[in-house]
GUNU-816173 format. One line per 5 residues: their letters; for each residue y, x, z of N, C-alpha, C. Coordinates in Angstrom, 1 decimal, decimal comma, padded with zeros to 4 digits. Each point is the difference from the previous one (the first is absolute). Layout:
BEGIN
A = Y/X/Z/Y/X/Z/Y/X/Z | ...
***
This chain:
BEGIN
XXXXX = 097,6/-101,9/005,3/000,1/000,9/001,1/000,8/001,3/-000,4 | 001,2/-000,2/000,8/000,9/001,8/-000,2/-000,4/000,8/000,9 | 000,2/001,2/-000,2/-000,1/001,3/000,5/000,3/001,1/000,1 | 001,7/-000,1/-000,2/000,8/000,7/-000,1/000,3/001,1/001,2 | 000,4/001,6/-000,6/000,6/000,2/001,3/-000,8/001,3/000,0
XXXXX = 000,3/000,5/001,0/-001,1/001,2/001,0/-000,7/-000,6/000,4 | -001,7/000,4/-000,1/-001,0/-000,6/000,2/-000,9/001,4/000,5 | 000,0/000,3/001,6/-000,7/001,6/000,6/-001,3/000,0/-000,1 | -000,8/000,8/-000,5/-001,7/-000,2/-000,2/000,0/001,1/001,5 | -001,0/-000,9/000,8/000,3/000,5/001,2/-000,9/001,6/000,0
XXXXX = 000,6/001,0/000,6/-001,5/001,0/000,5/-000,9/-000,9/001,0 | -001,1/000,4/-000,3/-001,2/-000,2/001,5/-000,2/001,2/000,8 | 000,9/000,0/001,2/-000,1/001,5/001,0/-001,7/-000,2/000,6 | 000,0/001,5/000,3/-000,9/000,4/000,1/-000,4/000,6/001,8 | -000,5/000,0/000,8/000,1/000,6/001,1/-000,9/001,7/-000,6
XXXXX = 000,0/000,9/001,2/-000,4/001,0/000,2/-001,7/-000,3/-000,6 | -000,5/-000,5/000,1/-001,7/-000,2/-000,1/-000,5/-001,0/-001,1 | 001,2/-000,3/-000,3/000,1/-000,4/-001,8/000,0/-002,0/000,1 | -000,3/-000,4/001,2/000,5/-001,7/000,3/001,0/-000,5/-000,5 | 000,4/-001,5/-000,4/001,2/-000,2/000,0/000,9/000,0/001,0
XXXXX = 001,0/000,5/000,2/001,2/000,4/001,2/000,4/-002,0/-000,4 | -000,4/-000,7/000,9/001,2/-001,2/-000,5/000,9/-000,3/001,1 | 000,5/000,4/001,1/001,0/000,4/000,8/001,0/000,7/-001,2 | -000,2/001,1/-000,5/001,1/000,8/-000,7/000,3/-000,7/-001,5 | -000,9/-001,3/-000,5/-000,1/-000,1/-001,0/001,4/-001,3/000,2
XXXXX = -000,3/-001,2/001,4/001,1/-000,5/000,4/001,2/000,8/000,2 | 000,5/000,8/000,8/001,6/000,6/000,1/-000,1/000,5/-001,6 | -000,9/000,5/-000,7/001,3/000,1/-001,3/000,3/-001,3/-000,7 | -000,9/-001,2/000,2/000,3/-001,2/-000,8/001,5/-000,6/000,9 | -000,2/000,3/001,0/001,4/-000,5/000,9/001,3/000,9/-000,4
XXXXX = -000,1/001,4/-000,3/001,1/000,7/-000,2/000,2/000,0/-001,5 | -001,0/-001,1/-001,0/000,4/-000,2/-001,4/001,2/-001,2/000,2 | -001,1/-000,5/000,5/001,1/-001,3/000,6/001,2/000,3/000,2 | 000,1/000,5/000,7/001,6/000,5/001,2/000,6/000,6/-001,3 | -000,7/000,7/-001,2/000,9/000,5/-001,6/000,6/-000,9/-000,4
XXXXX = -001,0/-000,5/000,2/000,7/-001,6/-001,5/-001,0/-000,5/-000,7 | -001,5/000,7/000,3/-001,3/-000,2/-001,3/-000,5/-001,5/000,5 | -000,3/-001,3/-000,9/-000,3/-000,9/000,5/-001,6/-000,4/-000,9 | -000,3/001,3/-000,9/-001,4/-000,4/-000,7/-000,7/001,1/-000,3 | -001,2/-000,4/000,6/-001,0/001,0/000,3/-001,3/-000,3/-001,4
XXXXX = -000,9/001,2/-000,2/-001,2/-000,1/-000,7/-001,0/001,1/001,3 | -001,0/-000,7/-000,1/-001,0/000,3/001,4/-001,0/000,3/-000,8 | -000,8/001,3/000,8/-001,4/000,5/-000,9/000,1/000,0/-001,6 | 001,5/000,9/-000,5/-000,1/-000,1/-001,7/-000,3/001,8/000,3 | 000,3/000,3/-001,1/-000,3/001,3/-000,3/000,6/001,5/000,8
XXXXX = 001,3/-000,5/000,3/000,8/000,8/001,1/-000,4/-000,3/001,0 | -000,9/-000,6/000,4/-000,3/000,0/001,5/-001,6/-000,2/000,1 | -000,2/001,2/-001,3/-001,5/000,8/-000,1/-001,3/-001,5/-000,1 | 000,4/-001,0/-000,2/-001,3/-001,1/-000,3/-001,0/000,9/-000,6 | -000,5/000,8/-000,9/-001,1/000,3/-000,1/-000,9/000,8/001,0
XXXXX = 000,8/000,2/000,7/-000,5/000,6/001,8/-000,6/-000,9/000,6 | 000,9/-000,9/000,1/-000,4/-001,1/001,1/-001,1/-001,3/-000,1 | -000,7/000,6/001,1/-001,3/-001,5/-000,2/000,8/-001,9/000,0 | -000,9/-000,5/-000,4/000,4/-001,6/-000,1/000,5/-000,5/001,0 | -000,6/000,5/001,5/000,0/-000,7/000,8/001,3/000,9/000,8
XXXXX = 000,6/001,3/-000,5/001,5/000,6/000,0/001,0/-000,9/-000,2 | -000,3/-000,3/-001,6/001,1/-000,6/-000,6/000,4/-001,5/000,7 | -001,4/-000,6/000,4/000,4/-001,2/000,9/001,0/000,3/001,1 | -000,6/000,9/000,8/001,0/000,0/000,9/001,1/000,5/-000,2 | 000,6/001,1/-001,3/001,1/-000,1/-000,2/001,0/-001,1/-000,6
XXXXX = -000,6/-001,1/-000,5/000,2/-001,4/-000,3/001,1/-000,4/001,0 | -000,8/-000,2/001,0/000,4/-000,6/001,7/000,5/000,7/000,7 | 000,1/001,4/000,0/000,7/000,9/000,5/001,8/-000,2/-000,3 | -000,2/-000,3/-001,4/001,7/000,3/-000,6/000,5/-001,2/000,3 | -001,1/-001,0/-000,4/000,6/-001,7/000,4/000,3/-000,2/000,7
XXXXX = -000,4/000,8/001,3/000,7/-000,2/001,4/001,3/000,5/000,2 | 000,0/001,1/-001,1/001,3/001,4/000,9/001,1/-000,3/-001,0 | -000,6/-000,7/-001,2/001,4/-000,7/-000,9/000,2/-001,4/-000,2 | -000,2/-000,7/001,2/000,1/-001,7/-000,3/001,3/-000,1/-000,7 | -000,2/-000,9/-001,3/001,3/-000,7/-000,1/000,3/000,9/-001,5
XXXXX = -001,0/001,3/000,3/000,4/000,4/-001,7/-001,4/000,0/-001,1 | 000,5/-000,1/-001,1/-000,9/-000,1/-001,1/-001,0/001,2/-000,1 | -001,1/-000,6/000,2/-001,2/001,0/-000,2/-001,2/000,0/-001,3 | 000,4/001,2/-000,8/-001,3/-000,2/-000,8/-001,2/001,0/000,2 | -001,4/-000,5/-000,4/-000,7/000,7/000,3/-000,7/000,7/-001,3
XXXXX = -000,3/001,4/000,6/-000,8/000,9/-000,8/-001,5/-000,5/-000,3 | -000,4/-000,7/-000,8/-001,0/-000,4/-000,4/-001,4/000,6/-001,1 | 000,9/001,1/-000,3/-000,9/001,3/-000,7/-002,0/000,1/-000,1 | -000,7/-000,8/-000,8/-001,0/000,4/000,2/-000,4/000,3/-001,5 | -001,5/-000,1/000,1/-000,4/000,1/-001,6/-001,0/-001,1/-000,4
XXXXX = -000,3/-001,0/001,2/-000,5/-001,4/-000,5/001,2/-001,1/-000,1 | -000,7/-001,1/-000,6/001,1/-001,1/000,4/-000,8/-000,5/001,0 | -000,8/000,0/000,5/-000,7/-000,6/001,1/000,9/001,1/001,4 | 000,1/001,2/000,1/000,5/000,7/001,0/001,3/000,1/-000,1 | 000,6/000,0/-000,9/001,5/-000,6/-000,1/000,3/-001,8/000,5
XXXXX = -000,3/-000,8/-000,6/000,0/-001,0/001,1/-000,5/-000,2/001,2 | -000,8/000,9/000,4/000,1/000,1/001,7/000,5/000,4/000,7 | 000,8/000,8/-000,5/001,4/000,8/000,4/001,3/-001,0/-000,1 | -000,2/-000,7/-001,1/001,1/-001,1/-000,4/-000,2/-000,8/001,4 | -000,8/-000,6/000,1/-000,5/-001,1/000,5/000,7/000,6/002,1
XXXXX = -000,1/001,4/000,3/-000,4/000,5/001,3/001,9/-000,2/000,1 | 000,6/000,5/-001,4/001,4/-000,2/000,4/000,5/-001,2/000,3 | -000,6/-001,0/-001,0/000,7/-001,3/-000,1/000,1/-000,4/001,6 | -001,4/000,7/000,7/000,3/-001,3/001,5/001,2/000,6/000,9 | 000,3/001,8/-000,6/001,1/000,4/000,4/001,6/-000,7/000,0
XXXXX = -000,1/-000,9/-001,1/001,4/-000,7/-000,7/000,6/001,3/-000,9 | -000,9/000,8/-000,5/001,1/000,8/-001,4/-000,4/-001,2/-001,1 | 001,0/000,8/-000,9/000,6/-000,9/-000,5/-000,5/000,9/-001,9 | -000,6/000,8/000,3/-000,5/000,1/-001,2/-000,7/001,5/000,1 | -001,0/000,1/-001,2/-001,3/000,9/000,2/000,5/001,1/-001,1
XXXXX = 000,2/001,2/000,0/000,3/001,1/-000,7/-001,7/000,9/-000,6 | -000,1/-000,9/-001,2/-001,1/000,1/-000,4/-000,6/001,5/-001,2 | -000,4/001,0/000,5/-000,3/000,7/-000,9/-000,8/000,2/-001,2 | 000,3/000,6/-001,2/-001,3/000,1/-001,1/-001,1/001,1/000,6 | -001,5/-001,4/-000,4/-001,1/000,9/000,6/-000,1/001,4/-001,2
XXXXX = -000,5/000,9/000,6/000,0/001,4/-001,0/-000,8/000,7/000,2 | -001,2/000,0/000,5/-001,4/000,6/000,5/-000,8/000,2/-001,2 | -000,1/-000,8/-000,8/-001,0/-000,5/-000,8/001,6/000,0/-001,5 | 000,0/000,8/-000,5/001,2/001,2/-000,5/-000,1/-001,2/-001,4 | -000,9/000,4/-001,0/000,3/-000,6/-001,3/-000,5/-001,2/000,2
XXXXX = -000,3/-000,9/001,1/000,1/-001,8/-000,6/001,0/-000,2/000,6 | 000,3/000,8/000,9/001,7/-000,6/000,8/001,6/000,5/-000,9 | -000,8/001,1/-001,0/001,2/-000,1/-001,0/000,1/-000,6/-001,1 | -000,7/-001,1/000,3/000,0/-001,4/-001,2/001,0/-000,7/000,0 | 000,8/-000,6/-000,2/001,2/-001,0/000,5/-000,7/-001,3/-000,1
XXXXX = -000,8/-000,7/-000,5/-001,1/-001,1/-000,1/-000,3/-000,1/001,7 | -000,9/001,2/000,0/-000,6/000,0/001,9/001,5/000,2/000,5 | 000,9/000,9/-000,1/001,4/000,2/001,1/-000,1/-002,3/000,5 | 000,4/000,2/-001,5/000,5/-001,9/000,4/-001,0/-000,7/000,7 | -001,2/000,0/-000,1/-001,1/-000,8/000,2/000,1/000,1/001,9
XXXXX = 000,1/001,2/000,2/000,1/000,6/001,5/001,3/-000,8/000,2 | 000,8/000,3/000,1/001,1/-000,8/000,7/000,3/-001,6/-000,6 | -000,5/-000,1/-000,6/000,4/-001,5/-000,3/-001,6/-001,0/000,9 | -000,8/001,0/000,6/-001,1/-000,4/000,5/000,3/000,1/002,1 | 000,9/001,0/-000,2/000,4/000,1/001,4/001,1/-001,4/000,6
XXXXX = 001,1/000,1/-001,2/001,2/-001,1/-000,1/-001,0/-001,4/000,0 | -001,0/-000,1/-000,7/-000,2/-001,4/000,3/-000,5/000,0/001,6 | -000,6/000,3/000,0/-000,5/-000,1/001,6/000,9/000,4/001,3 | 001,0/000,4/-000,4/000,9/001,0/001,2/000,9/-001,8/000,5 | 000,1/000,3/001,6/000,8/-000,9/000,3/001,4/-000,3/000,2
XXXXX = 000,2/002,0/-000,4/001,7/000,3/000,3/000,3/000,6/-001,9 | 001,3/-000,1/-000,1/000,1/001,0/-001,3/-000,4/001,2/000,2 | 000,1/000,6/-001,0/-000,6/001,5/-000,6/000,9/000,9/-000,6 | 000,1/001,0/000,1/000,6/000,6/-000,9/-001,0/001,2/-000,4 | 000,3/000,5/-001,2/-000,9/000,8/-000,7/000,6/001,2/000,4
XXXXX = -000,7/001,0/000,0/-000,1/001,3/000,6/-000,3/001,0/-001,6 | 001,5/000,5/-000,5/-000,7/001,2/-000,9/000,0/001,6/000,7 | -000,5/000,5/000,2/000,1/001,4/000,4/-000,6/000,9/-000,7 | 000,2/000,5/-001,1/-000,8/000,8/-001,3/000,0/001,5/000,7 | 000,7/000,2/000,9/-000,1/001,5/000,5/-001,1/000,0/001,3
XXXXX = -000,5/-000,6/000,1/-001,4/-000,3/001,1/-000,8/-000,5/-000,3 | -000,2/-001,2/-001,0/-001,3/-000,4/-000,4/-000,2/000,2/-001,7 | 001,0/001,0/-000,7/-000,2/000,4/-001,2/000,0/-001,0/-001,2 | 000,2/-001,3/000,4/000,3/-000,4/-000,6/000,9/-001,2/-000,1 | 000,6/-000,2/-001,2/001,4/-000,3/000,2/000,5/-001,8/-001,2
XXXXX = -000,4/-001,1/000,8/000,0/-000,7/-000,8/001,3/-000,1/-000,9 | -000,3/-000,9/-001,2/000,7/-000,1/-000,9/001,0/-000,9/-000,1 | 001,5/-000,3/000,1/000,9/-000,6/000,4/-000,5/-001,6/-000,9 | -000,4/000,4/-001,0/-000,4/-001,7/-000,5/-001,1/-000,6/000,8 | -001,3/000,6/000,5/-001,0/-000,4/000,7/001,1/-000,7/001,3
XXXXX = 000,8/001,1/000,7/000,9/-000,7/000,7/000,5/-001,4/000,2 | 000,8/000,4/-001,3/000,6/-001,6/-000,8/-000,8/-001,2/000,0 | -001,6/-000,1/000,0/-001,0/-000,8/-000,4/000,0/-000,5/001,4 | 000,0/001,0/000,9/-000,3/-000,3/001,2/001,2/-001,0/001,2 | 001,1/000,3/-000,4/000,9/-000,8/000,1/-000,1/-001,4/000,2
XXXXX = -000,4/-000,5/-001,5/000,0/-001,3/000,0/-001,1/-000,5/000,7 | -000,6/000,4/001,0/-001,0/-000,6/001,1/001,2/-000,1/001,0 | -000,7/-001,4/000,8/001,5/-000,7/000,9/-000,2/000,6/001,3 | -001,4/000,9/000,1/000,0/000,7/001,5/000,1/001,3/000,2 | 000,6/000,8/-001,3/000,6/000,8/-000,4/001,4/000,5/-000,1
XXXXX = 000,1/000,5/001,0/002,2/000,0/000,5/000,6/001,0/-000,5 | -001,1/001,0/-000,1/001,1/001,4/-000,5/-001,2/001,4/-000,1 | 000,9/001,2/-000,1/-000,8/001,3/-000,1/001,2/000,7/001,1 | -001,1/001,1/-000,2/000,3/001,3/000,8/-000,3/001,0/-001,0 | 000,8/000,7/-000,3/-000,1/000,7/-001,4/000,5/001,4/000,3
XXXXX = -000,9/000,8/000,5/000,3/001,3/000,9/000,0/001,1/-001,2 | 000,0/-000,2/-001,1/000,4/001,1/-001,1/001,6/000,6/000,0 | 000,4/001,1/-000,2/001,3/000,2/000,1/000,4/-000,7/-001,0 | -000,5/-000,3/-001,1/000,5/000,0/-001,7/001,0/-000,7/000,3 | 000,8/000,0/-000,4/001,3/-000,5/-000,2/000,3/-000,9/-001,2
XXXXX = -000,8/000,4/-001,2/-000,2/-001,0/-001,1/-000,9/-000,9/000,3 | -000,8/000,2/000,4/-001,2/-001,1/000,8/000,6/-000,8/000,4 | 000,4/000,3/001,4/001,1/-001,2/000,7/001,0/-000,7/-000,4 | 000,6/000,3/-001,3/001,4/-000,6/-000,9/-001,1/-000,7/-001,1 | -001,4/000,2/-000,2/-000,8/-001,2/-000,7/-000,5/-001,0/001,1
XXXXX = -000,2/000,6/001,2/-000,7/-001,3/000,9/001,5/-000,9/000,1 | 000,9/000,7/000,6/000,9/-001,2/000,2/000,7/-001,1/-001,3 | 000,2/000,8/-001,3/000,7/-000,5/-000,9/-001,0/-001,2/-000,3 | -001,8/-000,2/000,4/-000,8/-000,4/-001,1/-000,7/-000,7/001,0 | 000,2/000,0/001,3/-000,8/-001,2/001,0/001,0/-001,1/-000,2
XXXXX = -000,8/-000,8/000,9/000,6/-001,4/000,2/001,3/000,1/000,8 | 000,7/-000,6/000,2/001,5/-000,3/001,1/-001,3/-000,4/000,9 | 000,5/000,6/001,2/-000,5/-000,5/001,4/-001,6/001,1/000,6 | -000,3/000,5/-001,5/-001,2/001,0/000,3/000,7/001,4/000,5 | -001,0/000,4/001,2/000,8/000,9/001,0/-000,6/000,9/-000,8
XXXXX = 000,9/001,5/-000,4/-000,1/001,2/-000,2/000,4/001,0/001,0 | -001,0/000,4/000,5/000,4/000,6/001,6/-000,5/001,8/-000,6 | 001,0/000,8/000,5/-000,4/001,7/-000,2/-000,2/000,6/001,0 | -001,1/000,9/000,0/-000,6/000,9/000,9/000,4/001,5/000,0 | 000,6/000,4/-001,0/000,6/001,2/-000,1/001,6/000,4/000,5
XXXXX = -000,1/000,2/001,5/001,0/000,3/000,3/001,5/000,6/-000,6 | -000,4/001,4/-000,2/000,8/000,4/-000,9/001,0/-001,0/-000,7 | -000,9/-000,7/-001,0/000,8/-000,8/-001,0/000,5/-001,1/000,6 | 000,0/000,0/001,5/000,6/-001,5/000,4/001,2/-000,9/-001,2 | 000,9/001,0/000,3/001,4/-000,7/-000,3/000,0/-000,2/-001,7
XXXXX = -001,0/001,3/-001,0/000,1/-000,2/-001,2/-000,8/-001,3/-000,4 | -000,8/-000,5/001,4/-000,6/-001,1/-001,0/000,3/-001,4/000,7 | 001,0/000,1/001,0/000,9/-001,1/000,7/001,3/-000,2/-001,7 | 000,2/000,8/-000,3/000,9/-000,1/-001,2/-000,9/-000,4/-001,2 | -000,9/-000,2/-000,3/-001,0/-000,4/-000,9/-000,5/-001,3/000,6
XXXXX = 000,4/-000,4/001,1/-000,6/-001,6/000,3/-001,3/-000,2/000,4 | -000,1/000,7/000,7/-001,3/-000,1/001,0/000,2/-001,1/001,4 | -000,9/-000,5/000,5/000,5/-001,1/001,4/000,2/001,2/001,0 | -000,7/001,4/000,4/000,1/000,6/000,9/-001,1/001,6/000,0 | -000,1/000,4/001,1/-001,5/000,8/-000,1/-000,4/000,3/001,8
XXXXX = -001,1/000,2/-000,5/-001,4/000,0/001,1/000,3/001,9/-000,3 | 000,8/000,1/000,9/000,4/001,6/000,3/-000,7/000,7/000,8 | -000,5/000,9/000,1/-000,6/000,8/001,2/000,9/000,7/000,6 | 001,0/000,6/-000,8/001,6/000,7/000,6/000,4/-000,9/001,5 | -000,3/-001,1/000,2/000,4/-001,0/000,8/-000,7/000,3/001,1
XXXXX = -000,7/000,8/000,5/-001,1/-000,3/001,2/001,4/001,8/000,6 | 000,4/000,8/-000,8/000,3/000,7/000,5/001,8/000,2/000,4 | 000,4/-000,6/-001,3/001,4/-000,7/-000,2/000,3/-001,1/-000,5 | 000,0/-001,2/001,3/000,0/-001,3/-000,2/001,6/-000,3/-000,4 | 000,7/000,2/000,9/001,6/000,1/-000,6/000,6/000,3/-001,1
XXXXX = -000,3/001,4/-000,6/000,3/000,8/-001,0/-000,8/-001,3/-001,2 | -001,0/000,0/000,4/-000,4/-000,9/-000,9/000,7/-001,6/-000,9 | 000,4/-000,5/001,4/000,2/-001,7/000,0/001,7/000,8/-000,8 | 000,6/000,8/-000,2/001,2/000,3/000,2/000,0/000,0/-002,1 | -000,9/000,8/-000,7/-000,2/-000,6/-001,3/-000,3/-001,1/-000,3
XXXXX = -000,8/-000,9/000,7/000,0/-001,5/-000,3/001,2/-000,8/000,3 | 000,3/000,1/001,1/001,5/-001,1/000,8/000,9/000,6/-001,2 | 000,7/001,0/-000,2/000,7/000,7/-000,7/000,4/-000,8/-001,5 | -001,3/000,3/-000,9/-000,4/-000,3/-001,4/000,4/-002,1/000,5 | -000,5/-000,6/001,0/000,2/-001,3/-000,2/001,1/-000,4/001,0
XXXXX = 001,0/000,5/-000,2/001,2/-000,1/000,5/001,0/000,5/-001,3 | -000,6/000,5/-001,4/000,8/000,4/-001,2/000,5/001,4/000,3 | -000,3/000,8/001,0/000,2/001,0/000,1/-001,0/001,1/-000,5 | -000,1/000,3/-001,1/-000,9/000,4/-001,1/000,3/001,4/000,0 | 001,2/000,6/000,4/000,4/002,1/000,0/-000,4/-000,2/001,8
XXXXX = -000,2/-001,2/001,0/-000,4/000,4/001,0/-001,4/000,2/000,4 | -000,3/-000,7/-000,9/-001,8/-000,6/-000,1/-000,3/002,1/-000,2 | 000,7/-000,3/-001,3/-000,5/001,6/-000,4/000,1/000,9/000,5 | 001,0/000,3/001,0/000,6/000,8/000,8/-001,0/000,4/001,1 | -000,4/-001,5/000,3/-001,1/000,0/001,4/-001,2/000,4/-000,3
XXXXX = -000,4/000,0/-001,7/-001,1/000,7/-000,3/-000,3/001,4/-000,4 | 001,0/000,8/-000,1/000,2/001,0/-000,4/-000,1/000,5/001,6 | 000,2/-000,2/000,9/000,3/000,3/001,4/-001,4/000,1/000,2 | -000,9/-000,9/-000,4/-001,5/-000,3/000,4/-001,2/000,9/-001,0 | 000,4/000,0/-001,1/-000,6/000,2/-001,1/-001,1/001,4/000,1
XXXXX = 000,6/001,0/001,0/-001,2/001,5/-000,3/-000,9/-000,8/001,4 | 000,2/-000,6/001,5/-000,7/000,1/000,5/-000,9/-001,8/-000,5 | 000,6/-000,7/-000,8/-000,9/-001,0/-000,4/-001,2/000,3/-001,1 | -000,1/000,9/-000,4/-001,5/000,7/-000,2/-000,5/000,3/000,6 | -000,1/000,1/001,5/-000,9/001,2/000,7/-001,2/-000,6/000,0
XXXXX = -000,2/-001,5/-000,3/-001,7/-000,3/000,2/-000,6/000,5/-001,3 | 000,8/000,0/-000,7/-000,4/000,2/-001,4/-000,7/001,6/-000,3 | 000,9/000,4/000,6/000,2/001,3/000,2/-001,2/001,5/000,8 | 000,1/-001,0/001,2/-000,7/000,1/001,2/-001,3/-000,5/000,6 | -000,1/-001,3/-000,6/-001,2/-000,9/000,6/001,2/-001,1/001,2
XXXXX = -001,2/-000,9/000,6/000,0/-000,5/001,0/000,3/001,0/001,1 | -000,5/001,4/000,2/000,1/000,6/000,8/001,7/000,2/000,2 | 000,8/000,4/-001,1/000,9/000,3/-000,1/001,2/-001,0/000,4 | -000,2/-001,2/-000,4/000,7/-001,3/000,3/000,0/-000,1/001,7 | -001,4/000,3/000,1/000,1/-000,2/001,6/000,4/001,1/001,1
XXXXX = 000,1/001,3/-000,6/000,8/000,9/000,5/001,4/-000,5/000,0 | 000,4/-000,3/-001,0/001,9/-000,4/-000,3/000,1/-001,0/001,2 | -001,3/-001,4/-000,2/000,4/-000,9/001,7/000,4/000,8/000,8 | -000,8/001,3/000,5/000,1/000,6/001,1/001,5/000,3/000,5 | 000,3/000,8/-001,0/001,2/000,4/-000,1/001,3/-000,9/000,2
XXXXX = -000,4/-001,3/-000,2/001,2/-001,2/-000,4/000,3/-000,9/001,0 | -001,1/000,3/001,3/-000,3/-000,3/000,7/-000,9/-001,6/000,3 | -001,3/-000,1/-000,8/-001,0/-000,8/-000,2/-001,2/001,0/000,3 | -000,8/-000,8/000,3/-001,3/-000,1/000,3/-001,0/000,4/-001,4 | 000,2/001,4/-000,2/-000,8/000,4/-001,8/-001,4/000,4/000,4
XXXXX = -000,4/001,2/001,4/-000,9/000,5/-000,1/-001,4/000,5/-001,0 | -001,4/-000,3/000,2/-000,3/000,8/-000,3/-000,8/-001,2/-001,1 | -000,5/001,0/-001,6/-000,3/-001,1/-000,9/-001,8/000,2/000,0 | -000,9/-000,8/-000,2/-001,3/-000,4/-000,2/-000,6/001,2/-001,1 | -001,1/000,4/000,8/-000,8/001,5/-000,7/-000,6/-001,1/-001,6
XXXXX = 000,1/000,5/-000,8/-000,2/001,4/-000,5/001,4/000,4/-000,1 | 001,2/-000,9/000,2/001,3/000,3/-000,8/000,8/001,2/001,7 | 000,0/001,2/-000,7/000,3/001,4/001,3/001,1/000,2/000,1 | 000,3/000,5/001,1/001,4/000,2/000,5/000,5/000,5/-000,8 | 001,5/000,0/000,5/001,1/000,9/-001,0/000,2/001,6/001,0
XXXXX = -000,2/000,9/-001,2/000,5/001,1/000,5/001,4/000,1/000,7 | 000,4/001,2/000,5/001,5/001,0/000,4/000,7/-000,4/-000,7 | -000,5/000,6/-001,6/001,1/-000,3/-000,9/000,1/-001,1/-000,7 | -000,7/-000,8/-000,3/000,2/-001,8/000,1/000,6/-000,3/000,7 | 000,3/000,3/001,3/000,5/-000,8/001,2/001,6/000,6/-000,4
XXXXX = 000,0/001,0/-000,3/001,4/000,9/000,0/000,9/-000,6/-001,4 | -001,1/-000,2/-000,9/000,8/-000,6/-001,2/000,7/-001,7/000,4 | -001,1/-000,8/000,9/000,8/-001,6/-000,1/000,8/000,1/001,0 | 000,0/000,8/000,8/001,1/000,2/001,3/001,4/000,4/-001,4 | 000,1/000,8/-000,9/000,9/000,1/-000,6/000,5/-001,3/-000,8
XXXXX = -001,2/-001,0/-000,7/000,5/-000,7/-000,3/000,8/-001,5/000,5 | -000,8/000,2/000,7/001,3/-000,9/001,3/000,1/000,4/000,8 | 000,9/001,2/-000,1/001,5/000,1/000,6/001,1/-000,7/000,1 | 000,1/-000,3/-001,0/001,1/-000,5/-000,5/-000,4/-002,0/000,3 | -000,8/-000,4/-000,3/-000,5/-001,3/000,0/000,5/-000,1/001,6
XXXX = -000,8/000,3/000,9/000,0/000,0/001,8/001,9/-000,3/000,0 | 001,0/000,7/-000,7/001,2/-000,2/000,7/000,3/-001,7/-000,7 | -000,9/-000,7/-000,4/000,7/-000,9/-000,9/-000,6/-001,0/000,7 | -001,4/000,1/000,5/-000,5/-000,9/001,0/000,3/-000,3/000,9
***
């Protein structure tokens, strides 16, 4: 299974009284569409899953399945059991995604920073899962950061297609690709580095930059796989101060930039608080310049 490309980890909007808005959550999946974006991740981390109850994420399942027929859907499968991670697997599969974006459990701090237990957990999810998997590293959220050989190990399981490797490292990434298998997806989460780690051989990345600048975005990918490698770069340098802002800002901040770009960002799930005047004043500066390219 490939999975190459721009791949949007969707926001989950929010109404006034904190509901899911899924009216607003459709027109932005239709106006990704109308971009160019043909692959979605539902209920992953950009679109706040630790917020959202079980029976949320289902219906965001079916929500997107409806409003994106025809494009590839993976689902955010994030728990800390393998029992509640394949129920999650299991709610997407009757969706037709096509694969589960599986996170390291991290609650329970030093047995989950074993690489023994890391493997034991996903090689226990992969057997039982009925779609592929890909692994979920995110060391700047769950503090811990598996180890590119534990990776490696994990690979050679056949229901195991790839990672999500949301570290900026840059050396990291030129060891996952140089040292996986041909055909194992190395997908990046760190916007910013899109195009440095499209030139290092990655299949693609699960961008958050994408929910606010879907164009600007596909324009570093299309670009870099067309052999236009000073265009790739060009379009990322264009992108580069406001493709931090979640990083930067929170969810909160990402979803102000929708506002601005004209998507559906509103408001993000308490405990995570609004953005001040001057938050709002600083991403309005950073895409400025983005908005004339969209």
């Amino acid at each position: 299974m490939q999975l190459n490309g721009v791949i949007a980890p969707v926001c989950t909007p929010f109404e006034g009284n904190g509901e899911v808005h899924f009216d607003a959550l459709r027109q932005n999946i239709a106006k990704y569409i109308d971009a160019g974006l043909k692959k979605f991740v539902v209920a992953g981390s950009t679109g706040e899953a630790p917020l959202l109850s079980g029976t949320e994420k289902r219906q965001l399942f079916q929500c997107v399945r409806e409003a994106a027929d025809g494009c590839v859907l993976i689902a955010g499968t994030g728990a800390e059991s393998v029992k509640e991670t394949l129920a999650l697997v299991h709610q997407a599969t009757a969706f037709d995604y096509k694969a589960g974006l599986v996170l390291t459990p991290h609650f329970y701090r030093s047995q989950m920073s074993r690489p023994g237990t890391q493997a034991e957990f996903f090689r226990s999810v992969a057997d039982s899962s009925p779609i592929p998997i890909l692994i979920y590293n995110f060391p700047q959220m769950t503090g811990i950061d598996l180890l590119p050989e534990t990776i490696m190990q994990l690979s050679e399981h056949p229901n195991i297609v790839g990672v999500k490797e949301s570290s900026p490292d840059l050396d990291r990434i030129r060891k996952l690709t140089s040292s996986l298998p041909v055909g194992f997806n190395v997908i990046v989460g760190a916007s910013p580095k899109f195009h440095e780690s499209l030139c290092l051989g990655v299949n693609g990345g699960i961008v958050a930059i994408a929910n606010a600048a879907p164009r600007s975005t596909l324009q570093v990918y299309d670009r870099y796989q067309l052999g236009d490698v000073a265009g790739s770069r060009t379009a990322q340098n264009k992108l580069t101060d406001a493709a931090g802002v979640a990083a930067r800002y929170g969810i909160q901040g990402l979803k102000y930039a929708m506002d601005l770009m004209g998507y559906f960002g509103g408001p993000s799930r308490l405990p995570l608080l609004p953005l001040n005047d001057e938050q709002k004043a600083e991403i309005e500066l950073l895409f400025s310049n983005v908005r004339q390219e969209e």
